[in-house]
N, C-alpha and C positions, 0 to 999 in steps of 0.2 A: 147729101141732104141739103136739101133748098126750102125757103118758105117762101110760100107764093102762093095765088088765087087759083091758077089755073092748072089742077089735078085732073087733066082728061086724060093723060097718058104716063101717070103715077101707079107706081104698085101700092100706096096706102098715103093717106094725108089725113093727119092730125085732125080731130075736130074743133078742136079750141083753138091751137096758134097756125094751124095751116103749115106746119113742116109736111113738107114730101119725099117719101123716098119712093128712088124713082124705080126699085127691084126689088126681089124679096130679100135677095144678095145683101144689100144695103142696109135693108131694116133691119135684117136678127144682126147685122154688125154696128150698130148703132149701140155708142154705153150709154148714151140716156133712158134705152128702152129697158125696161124689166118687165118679165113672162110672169103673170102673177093668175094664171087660173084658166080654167076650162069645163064649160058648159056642155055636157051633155047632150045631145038631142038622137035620145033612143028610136025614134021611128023615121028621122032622115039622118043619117049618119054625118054628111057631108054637110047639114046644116049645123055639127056642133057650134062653138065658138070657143075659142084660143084669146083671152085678154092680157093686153099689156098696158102698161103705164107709162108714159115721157114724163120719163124725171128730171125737167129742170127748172129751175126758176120760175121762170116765165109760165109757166105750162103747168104738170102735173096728171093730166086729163087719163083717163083709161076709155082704152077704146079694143073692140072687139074685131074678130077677123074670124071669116066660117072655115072649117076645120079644111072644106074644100080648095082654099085658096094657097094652101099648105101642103097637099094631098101628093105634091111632088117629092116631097122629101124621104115617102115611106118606100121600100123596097122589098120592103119583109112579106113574109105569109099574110095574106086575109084570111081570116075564119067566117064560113059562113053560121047563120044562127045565132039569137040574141039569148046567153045565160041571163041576164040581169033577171034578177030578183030568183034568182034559182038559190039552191045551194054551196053551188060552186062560187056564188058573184060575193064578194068582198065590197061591196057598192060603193066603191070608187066611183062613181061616178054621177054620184047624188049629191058628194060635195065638191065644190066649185074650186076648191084651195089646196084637193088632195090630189095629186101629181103622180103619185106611186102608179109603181107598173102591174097590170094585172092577170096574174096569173091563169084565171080563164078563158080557157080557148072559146072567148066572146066575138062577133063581129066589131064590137065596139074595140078591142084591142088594137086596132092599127090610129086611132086617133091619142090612145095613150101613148103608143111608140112616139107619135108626132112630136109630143110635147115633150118628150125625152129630147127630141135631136133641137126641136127650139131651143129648150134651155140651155144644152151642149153650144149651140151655136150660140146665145145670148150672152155665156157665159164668159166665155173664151175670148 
């Protein structure tokens, strides 16, 4: 991790203090970061958003990342077809804070996997 101005060839920089890291590698291993939630976006899938927070001193800031930018992580089954708002959808994904994995075989389900292996990897 480096702070510096110039993020043309960064995988993410801070908006507030301008940290960079310079891979994805880097970021989920970074302990200042915390994985605090995930936005939805039922009609482009790949536009959800994944938010984290740089927790230190200086900083603080939460900044977002689209689910796309992450998309490498998943390996599992895609479902096609969107349950939400069926019977089956437990709508996980109306709130931002709720992380559980969802048992409907939804297309939205591999961006919930995502955030399972962030945390895995955020955590650790």
């Amino acid at each position: 991790m480096r702070t510096t101005f110039d993020s043309d060839t960064s995988f993410k920089t801070c908006p507030m203090c301008n940290t960079e890291w310079q891979s994805m590698e880097e970021f989920l291993a970074d302990p200042t970061l915390s994985f605090n939630g995930y936005q939805a976006n039922l009609g482009l899938l790949d536009e959800g958003i994944f938010f984290f927070t740089h927790d230190t001193k200086a900083c603080g800031s939460t900044m977002g990342s689209k689910v796309r930018t992450f998309v490498s992580l998943f390996s599992g089954k895609k479902y096609s077809g969107s349950k939400a708002l069926s019977k089956k959808c437990p709508r996980y994904c109306f709130d931002q804070s709720n992380l559980e994995r969802c048992d409907a075989q939804c297309e939205n389900a591999f961006a919930r996997e995502i955030s399972h292996i962030i945390q895995d990897r955020i955590a650790s």
